[in-house]
DRENSE-854001 format. One record per residue (C-alpha): residue in one letter; chain; x negated, y, z. Coordinates in Angstrom, 3 decimals, decimal comma. Each point is the difference from the previous one (the first is absolute). Layout:
REM residues N
   aa   ch          u          v          w
    A    A          X          Y          Z
...
This chain:
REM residues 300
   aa   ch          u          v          w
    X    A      2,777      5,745     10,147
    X    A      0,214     -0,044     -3,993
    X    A     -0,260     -3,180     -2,133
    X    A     -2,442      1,865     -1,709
    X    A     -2,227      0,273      3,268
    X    A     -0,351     -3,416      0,715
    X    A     -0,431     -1,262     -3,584
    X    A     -3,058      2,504      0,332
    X    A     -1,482     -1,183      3,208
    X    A      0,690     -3,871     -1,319
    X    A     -2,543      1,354     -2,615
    X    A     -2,444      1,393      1,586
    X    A     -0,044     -3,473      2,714
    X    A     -0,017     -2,470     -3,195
    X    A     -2,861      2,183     -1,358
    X    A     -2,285      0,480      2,916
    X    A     -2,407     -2,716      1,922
    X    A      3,137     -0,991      2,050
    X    A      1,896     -1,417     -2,244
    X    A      0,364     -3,439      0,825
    X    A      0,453      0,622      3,589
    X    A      3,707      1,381      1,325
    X    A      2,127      3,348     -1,088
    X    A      2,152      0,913      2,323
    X    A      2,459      2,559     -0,082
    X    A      1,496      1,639      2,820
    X    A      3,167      2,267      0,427
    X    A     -1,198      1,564      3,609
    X    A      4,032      1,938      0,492
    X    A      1,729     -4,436     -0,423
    X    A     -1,640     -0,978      3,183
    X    A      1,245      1,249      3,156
    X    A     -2,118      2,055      2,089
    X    A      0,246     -2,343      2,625
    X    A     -1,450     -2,182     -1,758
    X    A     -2,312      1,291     -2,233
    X    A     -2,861     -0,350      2,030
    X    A     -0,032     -4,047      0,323
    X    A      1,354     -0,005     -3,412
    X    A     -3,397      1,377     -1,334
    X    A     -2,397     -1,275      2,728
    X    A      1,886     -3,534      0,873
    X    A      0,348     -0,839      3,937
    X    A     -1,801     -2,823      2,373
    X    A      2,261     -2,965      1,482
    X    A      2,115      1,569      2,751
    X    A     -0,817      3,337     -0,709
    X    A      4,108      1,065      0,463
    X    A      3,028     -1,359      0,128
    X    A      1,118     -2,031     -2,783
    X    A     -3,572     -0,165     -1,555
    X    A     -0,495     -3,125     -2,294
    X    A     -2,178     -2,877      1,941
    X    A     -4,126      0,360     -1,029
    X    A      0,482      3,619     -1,080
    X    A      0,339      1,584     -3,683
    X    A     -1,785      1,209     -2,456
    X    A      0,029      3,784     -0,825
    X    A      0,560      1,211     -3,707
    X    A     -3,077      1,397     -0,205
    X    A     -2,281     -3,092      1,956
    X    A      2,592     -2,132     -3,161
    X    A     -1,742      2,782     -2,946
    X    A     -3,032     -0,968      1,546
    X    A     -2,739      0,618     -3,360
    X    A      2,546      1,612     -2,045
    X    A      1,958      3,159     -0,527
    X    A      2,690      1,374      3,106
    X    A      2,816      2,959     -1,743
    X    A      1,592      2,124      2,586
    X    A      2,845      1,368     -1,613
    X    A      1,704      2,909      2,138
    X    A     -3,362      0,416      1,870
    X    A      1,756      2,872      1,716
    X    A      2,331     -2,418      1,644
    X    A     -2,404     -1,831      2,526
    X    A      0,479      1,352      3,815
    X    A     -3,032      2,417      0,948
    X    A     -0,812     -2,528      2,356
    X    A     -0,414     -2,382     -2,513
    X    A     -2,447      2,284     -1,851
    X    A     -3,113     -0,571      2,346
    X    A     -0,109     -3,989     -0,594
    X    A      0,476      0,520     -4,056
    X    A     -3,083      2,260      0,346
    X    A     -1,891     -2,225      2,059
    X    A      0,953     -2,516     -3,001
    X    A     -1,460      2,287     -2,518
    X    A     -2,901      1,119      1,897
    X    A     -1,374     -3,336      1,721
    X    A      1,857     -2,507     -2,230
    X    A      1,412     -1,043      3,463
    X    A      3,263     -0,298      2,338
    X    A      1,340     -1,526      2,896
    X    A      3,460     -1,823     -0,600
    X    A      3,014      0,577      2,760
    X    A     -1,055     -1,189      3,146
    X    A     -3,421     -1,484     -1,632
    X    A     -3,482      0,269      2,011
    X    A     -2,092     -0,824     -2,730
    X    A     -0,829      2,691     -3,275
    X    A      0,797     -1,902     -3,051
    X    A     -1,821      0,948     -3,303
    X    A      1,584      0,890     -3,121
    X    A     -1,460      0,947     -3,872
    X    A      2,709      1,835     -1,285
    X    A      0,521      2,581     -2,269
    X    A      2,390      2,674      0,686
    X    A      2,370      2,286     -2,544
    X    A      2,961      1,816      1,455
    X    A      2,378      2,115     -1,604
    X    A      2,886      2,459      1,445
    X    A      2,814      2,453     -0,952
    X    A     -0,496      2,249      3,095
    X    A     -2,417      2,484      0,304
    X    A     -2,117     -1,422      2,217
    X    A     -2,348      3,399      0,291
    X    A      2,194      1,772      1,215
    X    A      0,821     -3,265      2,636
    X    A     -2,922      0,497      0,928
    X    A      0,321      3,680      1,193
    X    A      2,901     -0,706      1,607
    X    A     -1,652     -2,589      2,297
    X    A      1,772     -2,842     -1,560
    X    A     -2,823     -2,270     -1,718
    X    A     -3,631      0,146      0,805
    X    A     -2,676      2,471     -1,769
    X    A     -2,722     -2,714      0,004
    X    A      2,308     -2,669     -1,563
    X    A      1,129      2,289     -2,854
    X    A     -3,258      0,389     -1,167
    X    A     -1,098     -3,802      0,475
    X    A      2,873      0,117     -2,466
    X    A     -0,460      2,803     -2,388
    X    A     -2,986     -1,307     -1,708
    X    A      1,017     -0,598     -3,107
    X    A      2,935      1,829     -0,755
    X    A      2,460     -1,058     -3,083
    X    A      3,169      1,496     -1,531
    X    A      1,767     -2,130     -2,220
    X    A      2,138      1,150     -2,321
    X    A      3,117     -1,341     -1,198
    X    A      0,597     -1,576     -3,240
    X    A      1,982      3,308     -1,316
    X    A     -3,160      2,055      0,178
    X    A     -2,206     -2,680     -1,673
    X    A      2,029     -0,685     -2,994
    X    A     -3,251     -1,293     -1,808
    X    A      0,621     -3,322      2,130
    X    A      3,489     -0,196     -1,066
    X    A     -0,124     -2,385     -3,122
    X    A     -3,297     -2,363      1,240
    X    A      2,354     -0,757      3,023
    X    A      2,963     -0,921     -2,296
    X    A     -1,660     -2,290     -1,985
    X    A     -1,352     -1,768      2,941
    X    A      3,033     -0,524      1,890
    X    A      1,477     -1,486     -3,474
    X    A     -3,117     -2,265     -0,249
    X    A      0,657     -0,863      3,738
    X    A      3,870     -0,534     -0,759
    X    A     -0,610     -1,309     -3,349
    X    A     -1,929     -3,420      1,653
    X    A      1,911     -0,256      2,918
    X    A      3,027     -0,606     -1,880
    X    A     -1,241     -1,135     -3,157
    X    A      1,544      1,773     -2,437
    X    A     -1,829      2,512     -2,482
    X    A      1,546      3,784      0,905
    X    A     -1,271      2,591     -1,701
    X    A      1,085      4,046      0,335
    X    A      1,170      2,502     -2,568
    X    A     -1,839      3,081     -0,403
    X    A      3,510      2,383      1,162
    X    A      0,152     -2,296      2,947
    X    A     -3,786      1,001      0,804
    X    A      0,364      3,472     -0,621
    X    A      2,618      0,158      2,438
    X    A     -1,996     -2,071      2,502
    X    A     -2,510      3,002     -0,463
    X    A      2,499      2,739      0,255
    X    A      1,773     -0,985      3,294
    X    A     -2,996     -2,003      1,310
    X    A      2,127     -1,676      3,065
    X    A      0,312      3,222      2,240
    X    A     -4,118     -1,074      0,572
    X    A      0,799     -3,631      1,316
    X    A     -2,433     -2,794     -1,445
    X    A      2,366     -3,022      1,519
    X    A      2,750      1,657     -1,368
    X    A     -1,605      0,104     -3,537
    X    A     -0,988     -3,543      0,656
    X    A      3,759     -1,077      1,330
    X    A      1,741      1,659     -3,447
    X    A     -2,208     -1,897     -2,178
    X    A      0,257     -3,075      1,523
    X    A      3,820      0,513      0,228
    X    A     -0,089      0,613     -3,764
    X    A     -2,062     -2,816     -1,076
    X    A      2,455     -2,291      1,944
    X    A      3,441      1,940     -1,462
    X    A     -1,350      1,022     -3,544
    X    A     -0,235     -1,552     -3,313
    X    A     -3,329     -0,561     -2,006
    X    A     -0,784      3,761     -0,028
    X    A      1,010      2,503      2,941
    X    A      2,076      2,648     -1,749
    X    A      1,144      3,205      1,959
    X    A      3,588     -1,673      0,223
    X    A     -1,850     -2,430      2,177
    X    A     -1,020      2,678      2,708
    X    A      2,213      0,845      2,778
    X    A      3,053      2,054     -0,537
    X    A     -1,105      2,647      2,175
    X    A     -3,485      0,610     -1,792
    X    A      1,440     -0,717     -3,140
    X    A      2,510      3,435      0,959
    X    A     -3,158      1,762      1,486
    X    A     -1,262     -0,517     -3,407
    X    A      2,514      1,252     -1,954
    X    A      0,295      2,807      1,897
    X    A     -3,422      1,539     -0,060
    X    A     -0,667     -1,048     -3,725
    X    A      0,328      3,250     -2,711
    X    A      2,969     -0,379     -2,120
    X    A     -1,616      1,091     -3,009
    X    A     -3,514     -0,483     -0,957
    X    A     -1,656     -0,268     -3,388
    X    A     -2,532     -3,064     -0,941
    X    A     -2,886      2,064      0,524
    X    A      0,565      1,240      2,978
    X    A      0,980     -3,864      1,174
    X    A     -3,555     -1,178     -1,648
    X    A     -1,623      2,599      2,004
    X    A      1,485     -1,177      3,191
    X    A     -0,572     -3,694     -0,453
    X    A     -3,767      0,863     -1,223
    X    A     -0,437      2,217      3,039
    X    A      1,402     -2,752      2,478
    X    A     -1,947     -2,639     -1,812
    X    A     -3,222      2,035      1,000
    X    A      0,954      0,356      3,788
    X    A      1,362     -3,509      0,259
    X    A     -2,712     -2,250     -1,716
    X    A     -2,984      2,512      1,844
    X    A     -1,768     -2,990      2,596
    X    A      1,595     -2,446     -2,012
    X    A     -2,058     -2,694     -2,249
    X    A      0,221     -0,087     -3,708
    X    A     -0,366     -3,483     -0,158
    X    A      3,689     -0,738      2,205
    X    A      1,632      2,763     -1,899
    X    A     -1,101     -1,457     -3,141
    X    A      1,058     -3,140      1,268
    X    A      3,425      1,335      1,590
    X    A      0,504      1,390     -3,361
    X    A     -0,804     -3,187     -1,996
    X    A      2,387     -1,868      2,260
    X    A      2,867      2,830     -0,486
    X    A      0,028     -0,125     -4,132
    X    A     -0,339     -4,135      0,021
    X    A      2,988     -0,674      2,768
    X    A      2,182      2,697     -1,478
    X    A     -0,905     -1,032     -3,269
    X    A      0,727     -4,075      0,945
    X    A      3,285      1,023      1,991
    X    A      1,203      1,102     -3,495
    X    A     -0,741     -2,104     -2,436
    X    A     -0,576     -2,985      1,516
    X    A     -2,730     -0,820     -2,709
    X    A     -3,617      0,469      0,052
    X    A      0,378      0,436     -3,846
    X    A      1,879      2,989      0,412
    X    A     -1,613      1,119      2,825
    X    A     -3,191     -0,037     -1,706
    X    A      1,121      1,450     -3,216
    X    A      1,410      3,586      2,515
    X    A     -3,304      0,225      1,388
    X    A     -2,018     -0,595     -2,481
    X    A     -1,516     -3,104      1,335
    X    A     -1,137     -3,193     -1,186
    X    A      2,913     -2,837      0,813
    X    A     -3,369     -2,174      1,581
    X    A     -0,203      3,298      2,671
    X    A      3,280      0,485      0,326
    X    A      0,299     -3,411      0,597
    X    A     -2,848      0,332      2,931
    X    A      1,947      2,924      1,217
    X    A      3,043     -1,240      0,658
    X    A     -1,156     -3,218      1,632
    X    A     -2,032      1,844      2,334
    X    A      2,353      2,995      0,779
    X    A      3,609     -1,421     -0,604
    X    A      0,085     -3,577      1,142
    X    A      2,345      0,826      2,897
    X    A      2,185      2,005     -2,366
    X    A      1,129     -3,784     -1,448
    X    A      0,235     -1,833      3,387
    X    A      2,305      2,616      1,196
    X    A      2,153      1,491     -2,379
């Protein structure tokens, strides 16, 4: 399953009425087949050998109010199928060797790579549970073909990063045009890995030499050798529309606020100065720098 699946589900549970009861996520092709079925439903005391004492819980009796994800749907043994549709239908089941229905309140979201309509003509997963399924049917796409989300996400993960280990990163613009070009073959976690690799490894501001050798060659080798300042003015105005669309004026104002005054502070050193290149008063860039650059003096 993608990152970018399960970020999205995550979502839509910490959103919904549900969200203070469980999430829990599912990978239906890790557990055995053989034991799939107590694995989901749980088992009564003695119902085979090697069966805990008193019984276990299922997954889905332990999701009980919350949200169940089935990831690799396709994967569960058709005989499997008829109890997961008797979950669905009657909110019900009867655990491995149990004599006694047991009521759940779950909500269920599965996902697969196979096509599970054509499974279905072959024989090899039940009509009526595919459509129990296919209510409401999403396609997500990855982060390539939604480069709009691109720059919102990389300022978050630095924010994120940023606290976590206290220090005040902030990104060049040629490190986030490349982030938008070659947008992590689609992957959000590995968007959110590089950036927190690069606020641990980099300097006060991420500069291109920061990124990994490999993107950094990707880079260079897809970037036009010549091209005049218009043309580069057009680009950066035409990616500035795409990437800031969805995104709120008052963090990019404040993204770009914190940019000038940490770049500014990393090189002078003096609010004077800084002030006096960005045409400031020294009392707010005084303000500015204690609230955007403390870190930059605790660690440096």
């Amino acid at each position: 399953m993608p990152p970018n699946t399960l970020l999205f589900l995550q979502c839509i549970h910490n959103r919904g009425l549900r969200k203070n009861s469980p999430f829990l996520s599912i990978n239906c092709a890790t557990i055995p087949e053989q034991l799939i079925e107590s694995e989901l439903f749980g088992y009564t005391d003695g119902s085979f050998t090697g069966a805990n004492k008193g019984g276990k819980k299922g997954l889905l009796e332990m999701a009980n109010g919350g949200t169940v994800f089935l990831d690799e749907i396709g994967e569960i043994p058709i005989n499997i199928q008829a109890k997961l549709l008797q979950v669905i239908q009657d909110l019900e089941f009867l655990p491995v060797g149990g004599r006694e229905l047991k009521k759940v309140d779950i909500r269920i979201i599965s996902a697969t790579n196979r096509d599970l309509f054509e499974m279905v003509q072959k024989k090899r997963f039940r009509e009526d549970l595919y459509y129990r399924l296919n209510v409401v049917n999403l396609q997500i796409p990855p982060l390539r073909e939604r480069k709009e989300d691109i720059i919102p996400l990389s300022y978050y993960f630095l924010s994120v990063f940023n606290k976590k280990y206290q220090v005040n990163r902030i990104i060049s613009k040629e490190v986030l045009d490349i982030f938008y070009d070659h947008p992590c073959s689609g992957n959000i976690r590995q968007l959110e890995n590089l950036i927190e690799s690069l606020v641990v490894t980099s300097e006060a501001i991420i500069q291109v030499s920061d990124l990994p050798i490999m993107l950094q060659q990707k880079n260079a080798q897809e970037t036009p050798s010549q091209e005049t300042p218009q043309s580069q003015n057009s680009t950066f105005q035409n990616k500035s529309s795409q990437m800031l669309q969805n995104y709120s004026l008052v963090k990019a104002l404040e993204d770009l606020e914190r940019n000038l005054i940490v770049t500014s502070y990393t090189k002078f050193r003096n609010t004077r100065k800084v002030a006096h290149q960005l045409s400031i008063s020294q009392s707010k860039a005084s303000r500015l720098v204690r609230k955007y650059c403390k870190d930059l003096d605790l660690h440096n």
